[in-house]
C-alpha positions in Angstrom: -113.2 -131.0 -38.6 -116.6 -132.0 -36.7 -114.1 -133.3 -33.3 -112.6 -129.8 -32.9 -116.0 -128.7 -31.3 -115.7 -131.1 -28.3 -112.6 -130.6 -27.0 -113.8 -129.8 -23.7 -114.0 -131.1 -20.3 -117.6 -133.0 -19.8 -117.9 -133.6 -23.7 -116.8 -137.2 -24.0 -119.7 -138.9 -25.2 -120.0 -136.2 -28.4 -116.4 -136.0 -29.0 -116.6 -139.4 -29.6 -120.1 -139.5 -31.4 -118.3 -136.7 -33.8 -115.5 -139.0 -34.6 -117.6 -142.0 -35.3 -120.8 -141.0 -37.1 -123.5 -141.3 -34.3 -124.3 -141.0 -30.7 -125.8 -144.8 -30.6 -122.3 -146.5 -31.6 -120.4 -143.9 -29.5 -122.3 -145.1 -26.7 -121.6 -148.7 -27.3 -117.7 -148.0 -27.4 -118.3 -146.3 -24.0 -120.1 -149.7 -22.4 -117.5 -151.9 -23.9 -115.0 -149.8 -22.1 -116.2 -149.4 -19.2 -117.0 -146.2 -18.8 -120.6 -146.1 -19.3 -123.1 -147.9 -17.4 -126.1 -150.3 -19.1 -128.2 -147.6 -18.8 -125.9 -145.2 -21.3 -126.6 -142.4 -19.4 -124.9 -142.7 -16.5 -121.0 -142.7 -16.1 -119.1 -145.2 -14.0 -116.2 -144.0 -11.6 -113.5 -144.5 -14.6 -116.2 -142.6 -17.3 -116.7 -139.7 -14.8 -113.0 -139.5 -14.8 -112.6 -139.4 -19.0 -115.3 -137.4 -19.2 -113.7 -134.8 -16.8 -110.9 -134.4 -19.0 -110.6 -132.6 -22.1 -109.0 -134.1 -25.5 -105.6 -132.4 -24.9 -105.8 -134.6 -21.3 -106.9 -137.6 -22.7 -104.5 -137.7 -24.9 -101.5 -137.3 -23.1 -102.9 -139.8 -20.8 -103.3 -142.4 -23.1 -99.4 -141.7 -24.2 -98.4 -141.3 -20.9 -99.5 -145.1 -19.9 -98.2 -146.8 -22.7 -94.6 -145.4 -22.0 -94.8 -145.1 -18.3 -93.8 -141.9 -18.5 -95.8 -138.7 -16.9 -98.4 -136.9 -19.0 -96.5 -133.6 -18.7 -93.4 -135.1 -20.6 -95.9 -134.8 -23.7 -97.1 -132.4 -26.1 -100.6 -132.7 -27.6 -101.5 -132.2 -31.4 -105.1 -131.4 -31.9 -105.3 -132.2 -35.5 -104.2 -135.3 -35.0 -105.7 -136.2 -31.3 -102.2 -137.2 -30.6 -99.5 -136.5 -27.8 -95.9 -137.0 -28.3 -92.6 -137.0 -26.5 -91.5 -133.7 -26.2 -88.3 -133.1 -27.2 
């Protein structure tokens, strides 16, 4: 899988590019959220913070605030990009 590459801190914009078939749309997600600026080179506070994280981080993060639970009560699957509630 193309994703398993970037699974590193500082890689967000090409992990993302990877998973969605270009560097131009990946870019686009990245405005829309927020974490790029208009330029699409330069991350905003919230970006810089994503972008410092690897996929393992992300992930649990993204779990982590739709339970309201702490990251560290999840365990990450790279094949799928997921976390889960460990058990």
């Amino acid at each position: 899988m193309t994703t398993q590459k970037f699974m590193g801190k500082g890689q967000l914009i090409e992990r993302l590019a990877a998973q969605v078939g270009n560097r131009d749309t990946a870019i686009k997600i990245l405005q829309e959220r927020g974490h790029l600026k208009a330029d699409g080179k330069t991350f905003t506070a919230e970006g810089a913070k994503r972008n410092n994280m690897t996929a393992e981080e992300r992930a649990k993060d993204r779990a982590a605030t739709r339970s309201d639970k702490k990251p560290e009560a999840f365990k990450y699957n790279p094949k799928t990009n997921r976390a889960t509630l460990r058990k």
